[in-house]
C-alpha positions, 0 to 999 in steps of 0.5 A: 086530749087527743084520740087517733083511731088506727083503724087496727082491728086486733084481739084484746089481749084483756078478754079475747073479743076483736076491737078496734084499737085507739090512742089517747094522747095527753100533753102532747107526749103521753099516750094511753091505747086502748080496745075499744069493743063498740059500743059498750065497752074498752079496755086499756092495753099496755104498751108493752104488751103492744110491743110483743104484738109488733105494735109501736104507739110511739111512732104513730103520727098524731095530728095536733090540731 
C-alpha cells in the first residue's frame, strides 16, 4: 500500500475545512483519496466527487518503489 501526497490544498467536500488531499493506492490499480486535516482527522472523498472538481486520481503518477 502506497501513499502520494499531491501537495493539493482543497475544501473538504465532507465538513468544509481545507486539507490537503492524499492518494491510497492498494494492488497497484486501486485508489482511495483522501482529505487529510492534520493531524487529527481525514475524510475519504470520492472519486466521483473529485471529477466535478476538476480532479482525475487516475491519471496521477504513482511511484512503485
Amino acid at each position: 500500500m502506497n501513499y502520494k501526497n499531491l501537495g493539493i490544498r482543497i475544501r473538504c467536500p465532507i465538513c468544509g475545512n481545507y486539507g490537503t488531499l492524499v492518494i491510497k493506492v492498494k494492488k497497484g490499480r486501486y485508489r482511495q483519496a483522501y482529505v487529510i486535516h492534520w493531524p487529527d482527522k481525514q475524510h475519504y472523498v470520492s472519486k466521483f466527487v473529485l471529477l466535478d472538481m476538476g480532479i482525475d486520481i487516475d491519471r496521477v503518477p504513482i511511484d512503485e518503489n
